[in-house]
C-alpha positions as CSV (number, residue, x, y, z in Angstrom):
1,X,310.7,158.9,57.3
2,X,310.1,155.1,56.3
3,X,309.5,154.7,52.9
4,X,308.0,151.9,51.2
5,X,310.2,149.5,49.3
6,X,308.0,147.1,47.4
7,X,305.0,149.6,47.5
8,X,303.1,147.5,50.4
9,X,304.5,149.1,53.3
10,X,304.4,152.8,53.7
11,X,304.1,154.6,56.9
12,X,306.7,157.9,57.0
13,X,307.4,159.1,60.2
14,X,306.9,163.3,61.1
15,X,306.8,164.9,63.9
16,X,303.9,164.7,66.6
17,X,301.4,167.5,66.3
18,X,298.7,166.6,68.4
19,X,295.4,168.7,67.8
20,X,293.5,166.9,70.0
21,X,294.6,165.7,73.5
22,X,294.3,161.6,73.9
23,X,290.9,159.7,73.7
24,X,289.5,162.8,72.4
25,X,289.3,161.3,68.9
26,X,289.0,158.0,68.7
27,X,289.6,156.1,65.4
28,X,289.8,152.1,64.3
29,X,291.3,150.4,61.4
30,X,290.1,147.7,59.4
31,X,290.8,145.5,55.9
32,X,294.5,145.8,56.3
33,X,295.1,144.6,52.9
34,X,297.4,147.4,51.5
35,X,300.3,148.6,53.4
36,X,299.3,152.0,53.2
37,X,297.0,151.4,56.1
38,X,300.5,151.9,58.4
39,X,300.9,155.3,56.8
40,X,297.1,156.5,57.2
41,X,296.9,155.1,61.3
42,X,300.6,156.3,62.1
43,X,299.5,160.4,60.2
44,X,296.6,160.3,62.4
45,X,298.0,159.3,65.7
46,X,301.2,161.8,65.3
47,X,298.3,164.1,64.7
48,X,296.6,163.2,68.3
49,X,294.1,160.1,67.7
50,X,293.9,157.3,69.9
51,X,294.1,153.7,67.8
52,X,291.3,151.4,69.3
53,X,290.2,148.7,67.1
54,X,291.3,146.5,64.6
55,X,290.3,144.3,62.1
56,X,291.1,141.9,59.3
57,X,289.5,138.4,59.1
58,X,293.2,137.4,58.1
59,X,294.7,136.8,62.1
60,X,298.4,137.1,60.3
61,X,297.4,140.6,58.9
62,X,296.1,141.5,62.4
63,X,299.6,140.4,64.4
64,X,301.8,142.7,61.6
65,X,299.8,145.3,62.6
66,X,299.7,145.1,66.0
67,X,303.3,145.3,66.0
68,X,303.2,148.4,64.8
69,X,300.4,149.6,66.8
70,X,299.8,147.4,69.9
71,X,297.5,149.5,71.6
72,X,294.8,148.4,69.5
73,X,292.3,145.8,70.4
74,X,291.2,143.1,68.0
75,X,287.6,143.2,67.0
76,X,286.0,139.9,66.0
77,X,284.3,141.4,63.1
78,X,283.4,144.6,61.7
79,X,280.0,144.8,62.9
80,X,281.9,145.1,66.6
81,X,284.0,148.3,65.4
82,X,280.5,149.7,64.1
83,X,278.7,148.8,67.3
84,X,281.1,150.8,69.2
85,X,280.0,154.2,69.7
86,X,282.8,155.9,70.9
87,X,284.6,155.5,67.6
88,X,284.1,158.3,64.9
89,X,286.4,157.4,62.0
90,X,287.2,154.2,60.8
91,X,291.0,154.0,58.6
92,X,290.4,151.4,55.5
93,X,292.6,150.3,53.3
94,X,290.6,147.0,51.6
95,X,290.8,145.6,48.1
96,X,289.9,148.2,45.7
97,X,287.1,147.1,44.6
98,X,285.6,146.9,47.7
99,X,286.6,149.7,49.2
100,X,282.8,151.6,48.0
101,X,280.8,148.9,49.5
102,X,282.9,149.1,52.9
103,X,282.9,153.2,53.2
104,X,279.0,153.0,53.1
105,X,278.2,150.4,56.0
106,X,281.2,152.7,58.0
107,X,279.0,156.0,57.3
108,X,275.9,154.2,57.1
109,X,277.0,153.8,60.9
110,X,277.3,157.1,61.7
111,X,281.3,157.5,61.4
112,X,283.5,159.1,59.1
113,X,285.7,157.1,56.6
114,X,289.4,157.2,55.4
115,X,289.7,155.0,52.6
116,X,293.4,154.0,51.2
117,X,293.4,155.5,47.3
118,X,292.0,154.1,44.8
119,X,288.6,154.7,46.7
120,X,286.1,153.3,44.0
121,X,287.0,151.3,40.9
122,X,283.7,152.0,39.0
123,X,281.8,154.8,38.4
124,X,278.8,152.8,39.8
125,X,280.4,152.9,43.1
126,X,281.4,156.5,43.3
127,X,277.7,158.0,42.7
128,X,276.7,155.5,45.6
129,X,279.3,156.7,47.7
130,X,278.0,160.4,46.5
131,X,274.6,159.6,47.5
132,X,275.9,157.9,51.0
133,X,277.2,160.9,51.6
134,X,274.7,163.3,50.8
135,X,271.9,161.1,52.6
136,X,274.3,160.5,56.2
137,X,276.5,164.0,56.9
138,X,279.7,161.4,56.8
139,X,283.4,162.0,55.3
140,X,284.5,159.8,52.7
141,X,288.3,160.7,53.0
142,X,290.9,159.3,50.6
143,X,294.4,158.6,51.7
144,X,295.9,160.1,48.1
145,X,299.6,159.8,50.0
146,X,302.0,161.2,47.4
147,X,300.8,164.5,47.8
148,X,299.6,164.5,51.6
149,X,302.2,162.2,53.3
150,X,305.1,163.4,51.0
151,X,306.8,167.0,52.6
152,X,307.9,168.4,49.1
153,X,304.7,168.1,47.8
154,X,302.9,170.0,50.7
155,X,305.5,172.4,50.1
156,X,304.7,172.9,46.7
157,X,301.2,173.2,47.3
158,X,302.3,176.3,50.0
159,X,304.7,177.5,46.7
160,X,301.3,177.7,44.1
161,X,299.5,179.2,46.4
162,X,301.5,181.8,47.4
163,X,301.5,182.4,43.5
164,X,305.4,181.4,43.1
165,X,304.9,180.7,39.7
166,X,302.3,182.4,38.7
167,X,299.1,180.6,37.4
168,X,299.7,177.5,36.7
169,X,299.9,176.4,33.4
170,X,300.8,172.4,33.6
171,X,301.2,169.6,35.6
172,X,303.3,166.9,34.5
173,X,303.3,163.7,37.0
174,X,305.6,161.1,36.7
175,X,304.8,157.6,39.0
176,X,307.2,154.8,38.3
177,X,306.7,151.7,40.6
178,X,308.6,148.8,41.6
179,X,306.9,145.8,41.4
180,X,308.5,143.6,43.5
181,X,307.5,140.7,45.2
182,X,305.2,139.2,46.9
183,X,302.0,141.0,45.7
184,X,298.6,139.3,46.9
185,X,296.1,137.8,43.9
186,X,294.0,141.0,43.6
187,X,296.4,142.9,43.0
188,X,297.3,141.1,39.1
189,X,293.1,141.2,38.8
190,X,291.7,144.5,37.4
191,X,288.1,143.9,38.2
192,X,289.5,144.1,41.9
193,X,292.5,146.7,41.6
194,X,290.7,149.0,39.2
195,X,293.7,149.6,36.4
196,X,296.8,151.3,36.5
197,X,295.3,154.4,35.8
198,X,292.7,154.1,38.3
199,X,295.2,152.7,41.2
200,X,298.1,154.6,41.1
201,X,297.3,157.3,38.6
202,X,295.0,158.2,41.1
203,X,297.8,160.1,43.2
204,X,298.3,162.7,40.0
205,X,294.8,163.5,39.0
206,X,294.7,164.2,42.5
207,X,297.8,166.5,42.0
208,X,296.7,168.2,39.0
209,X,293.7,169.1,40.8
210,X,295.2,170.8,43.2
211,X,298.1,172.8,41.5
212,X,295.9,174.0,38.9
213,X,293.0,174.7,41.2
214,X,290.8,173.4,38.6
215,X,287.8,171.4,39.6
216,X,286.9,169.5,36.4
217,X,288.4,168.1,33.4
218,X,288.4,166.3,30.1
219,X,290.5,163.4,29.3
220,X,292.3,164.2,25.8
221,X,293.9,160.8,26.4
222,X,294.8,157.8,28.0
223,X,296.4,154.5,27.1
224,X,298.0,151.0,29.3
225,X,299.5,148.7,28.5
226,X,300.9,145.1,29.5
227,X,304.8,145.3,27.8
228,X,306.7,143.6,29.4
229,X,304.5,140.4,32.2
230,X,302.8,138.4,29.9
231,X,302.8,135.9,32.8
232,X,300.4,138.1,34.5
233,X,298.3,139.4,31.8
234,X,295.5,141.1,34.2
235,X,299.1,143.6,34.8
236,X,298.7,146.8,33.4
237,X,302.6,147.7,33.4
238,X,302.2,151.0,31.6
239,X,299.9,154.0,31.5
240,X,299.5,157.4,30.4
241,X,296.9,160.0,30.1
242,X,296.1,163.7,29.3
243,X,293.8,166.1,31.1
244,X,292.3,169.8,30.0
245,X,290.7,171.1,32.9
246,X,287.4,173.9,33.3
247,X,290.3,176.4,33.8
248,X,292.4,175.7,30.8
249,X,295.3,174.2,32.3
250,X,296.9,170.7,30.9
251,X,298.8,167.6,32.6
252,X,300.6,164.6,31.4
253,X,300.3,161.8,33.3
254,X,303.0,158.7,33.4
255,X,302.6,156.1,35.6
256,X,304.7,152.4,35.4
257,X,305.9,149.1,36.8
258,X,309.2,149.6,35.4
259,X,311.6,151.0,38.4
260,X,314.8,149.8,37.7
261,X,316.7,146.9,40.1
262,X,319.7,149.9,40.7
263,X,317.6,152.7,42.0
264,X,317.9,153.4,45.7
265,X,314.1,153.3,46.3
266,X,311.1,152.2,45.2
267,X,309.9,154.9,42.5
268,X,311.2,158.0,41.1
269,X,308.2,159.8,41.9
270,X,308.7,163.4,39.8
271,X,306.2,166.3,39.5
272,X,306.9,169.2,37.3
273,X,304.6,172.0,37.8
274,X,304.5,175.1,35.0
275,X,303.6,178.5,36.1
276,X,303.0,182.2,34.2
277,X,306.8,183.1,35.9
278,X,308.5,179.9,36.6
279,X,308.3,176.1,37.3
280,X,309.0,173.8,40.1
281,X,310.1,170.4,39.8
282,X,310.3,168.0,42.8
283,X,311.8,165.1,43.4
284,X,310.3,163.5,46.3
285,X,312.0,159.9,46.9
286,X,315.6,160.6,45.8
287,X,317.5,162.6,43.7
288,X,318.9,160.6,41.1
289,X,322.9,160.6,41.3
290,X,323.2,163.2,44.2
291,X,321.9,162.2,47.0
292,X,319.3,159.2,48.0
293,X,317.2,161.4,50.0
294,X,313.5,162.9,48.9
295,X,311.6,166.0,49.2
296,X,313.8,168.1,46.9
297,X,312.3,170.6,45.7
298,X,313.7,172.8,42.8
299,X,312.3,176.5,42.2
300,X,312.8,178.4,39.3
301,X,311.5,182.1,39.0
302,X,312.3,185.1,37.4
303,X,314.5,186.1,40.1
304,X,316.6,182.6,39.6
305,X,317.3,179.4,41.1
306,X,316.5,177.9,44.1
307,X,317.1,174.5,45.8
308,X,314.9,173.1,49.0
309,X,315.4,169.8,50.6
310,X,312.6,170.1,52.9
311,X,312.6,166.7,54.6
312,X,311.6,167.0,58.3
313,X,310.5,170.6,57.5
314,X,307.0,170.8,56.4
315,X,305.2,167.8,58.5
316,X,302.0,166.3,57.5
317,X,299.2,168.7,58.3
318,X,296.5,167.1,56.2
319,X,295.8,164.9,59.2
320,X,295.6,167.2,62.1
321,X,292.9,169.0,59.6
322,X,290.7,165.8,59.2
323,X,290.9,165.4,62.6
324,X,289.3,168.4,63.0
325,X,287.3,168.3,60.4
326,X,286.0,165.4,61.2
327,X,284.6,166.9,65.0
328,X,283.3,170.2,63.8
329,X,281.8,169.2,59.7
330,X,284.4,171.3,58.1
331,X,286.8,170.9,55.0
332,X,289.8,172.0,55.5
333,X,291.8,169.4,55.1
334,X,290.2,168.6,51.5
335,X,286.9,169.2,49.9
336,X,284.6,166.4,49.8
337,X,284.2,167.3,46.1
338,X,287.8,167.5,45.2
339,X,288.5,164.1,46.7
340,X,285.5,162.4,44.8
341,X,286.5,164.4,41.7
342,X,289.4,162.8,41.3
343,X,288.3,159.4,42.1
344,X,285.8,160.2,39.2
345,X,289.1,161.6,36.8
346,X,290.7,158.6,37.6
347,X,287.7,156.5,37.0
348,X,287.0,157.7,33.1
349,X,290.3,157.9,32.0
350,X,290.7,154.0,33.0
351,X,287.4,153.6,31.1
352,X,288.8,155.7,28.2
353,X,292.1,154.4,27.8
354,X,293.3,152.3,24.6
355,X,295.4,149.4,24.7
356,X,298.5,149.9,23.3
357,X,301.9,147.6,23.0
């Protein structure tokens, strides 16, 4: 598995699982201005999906991609990808804030979309992207990668739903970042990247969704804050926020800019989950002071303890179901309500959030 190191580059590697045989599904990519477009192209390939197109209007983007993937053609525009009708899902990965604006014109086309997370950075732009959908049949899928492209997550998911712990009672999600270097404009402008809570809290609303089955919630609280880059004050460095969902259960969300210089990888993305008869904890980037590998996975039940390091054990099958999906109007690879639920989590506990520091 690759993992990203500077949080623009993020494509792990599984094993192929082809659902469909080649040319059967046919997919392009375009905006390639987060890394995590490598990570939503290469999960869909390895799940049987033959790369076409692409398109950026920067030709530099275009040439780091197609090192990566040099089977695709270069479009001229957009309009030339949408023109095409033998493609049926176009992979995104655009500014934030345009990232709305972009999934309607790709639905509005007749194709399904897979949007890089945050997928909307207003509310504005998430009932639009609601009423898109419900006017054109189209998916508006969202790449929400720490859960779906991360194998100890998936293997918790498997764990709560084969009631390992019981009903779950909490959710605590811990995202620290590393900054880095390097970063484009947008990304130190929150009109355009949305807020900390909104960009990369998005991953653990999403979690807390689906740990705790609920399918609405309250934020309690939230709060950012810029402590420590006043020489890029649009930088929200810090955030935090509380949820209650419809079914009573709680999380804590943690999300920061703050990784350390002497940790082996980019983040030490945590997620603590609180069952009825135990917990599970993971560790999914590297286990701090044993070993620099992710996807652990600690269990604890009433039977006892139990370790998992399930790298290149679980795979990525969220792909193989879009795929799917995708060709016969299903959801089983996620709801079209859960995904736009928490984009719309995300969304007000950004708009709720107090400035603190």
């Amino acid at each position: 598995m690759t993992q990203k190191s500077d949080g623009m580059t993020y494509a792990p590697q599984g094993k192929p699982r082809p659902v469909v045989a080649p040319g059967e599904f046919i997919i392009a990519a375009a905006h390639l201005d987060h890394g995590h477009i490598y990570g939503q192209c290469q999960g869909l390939i390895e799940a049987g999906a033959t790369l076409t197109w692409v398109f950026d209007p920067d030709p530099a983007k275009v040439a780091k991609f197609l090192a990566k993937f040099p089977q695709a053609k270069v479009a001229r525009s957009l309009d030339e990808i949408l023109a095409d009708p033998a493609v049926q899902l176009v992979a995104a990965a655009a500014v934030p804030c345009d990232r709305g604006a972009l999934g309607g014109r790709v639905m509005d086309a007749g194709k399904d979309y897979f949007t890089d997370k945050a997928p909307f950075t207003t509310l504005d732009q998430l009932a639009a992207a609601r009423a898109t959908v419900a006017r054109t049949g189209r998916k508006y899928a969202v790449y929400f990668s720490e859960r779906l492209h991360v194998e100890s997550a998936m293997f918790a998911t498997d764990l709560v739903r084969q009631g390992a712990i019981g009903r779950v009672l909490q959710v605590i999600g811990l995202g620290p970042h590393r900054l880095g270097t390097g970063r484009p404009d947008w990304f130190f402008d929150p009109v355009k990247y949305g807020g900390i809570l909104c960009d990369i809290g998005s991953h653990q609303f999403e979690q807390f969704l689906t740990y705790t089955g609920a399918t609405d919630a309250t934020v309690t609280h939230a709060a950012i804050a810029n402590y420590a880059h006043p020489e890029t004050p649009g930088l929200e460095d810090f955030g935090e926020a509380n949820l209650l969902g419809n079914n009573g259960a709680t999380n804590y969300v943690r999300v920061d800019w703050f990784t350390p210089a002497g940790l082996s990888t980019w983040g030490d993305g945590r997620t603590i989950i609180m069952g009825t008869r135990g917990y599970i904890e993971l560790r999914k980037y590297v286990d701090v002071g044993r070993e620099a590998t992710g996807d652990h996975v600690y269990l604890v039940d009433e039977k006892g303890e139990q370790h998992f390091n399930v790298a290149g054990q679980v795979g990525f099958r969220f792909f193989g179901k879009l795929i799917r999906d995708c060709q016969h109007r299903t959801e089983h690879a996620m709801t079209q309500a859960h995904a736009f639920k928490a984009a719309e989590l995300c969304l007000r506990a950004q708009a709720a959030a107090k400035r603190i520091g």
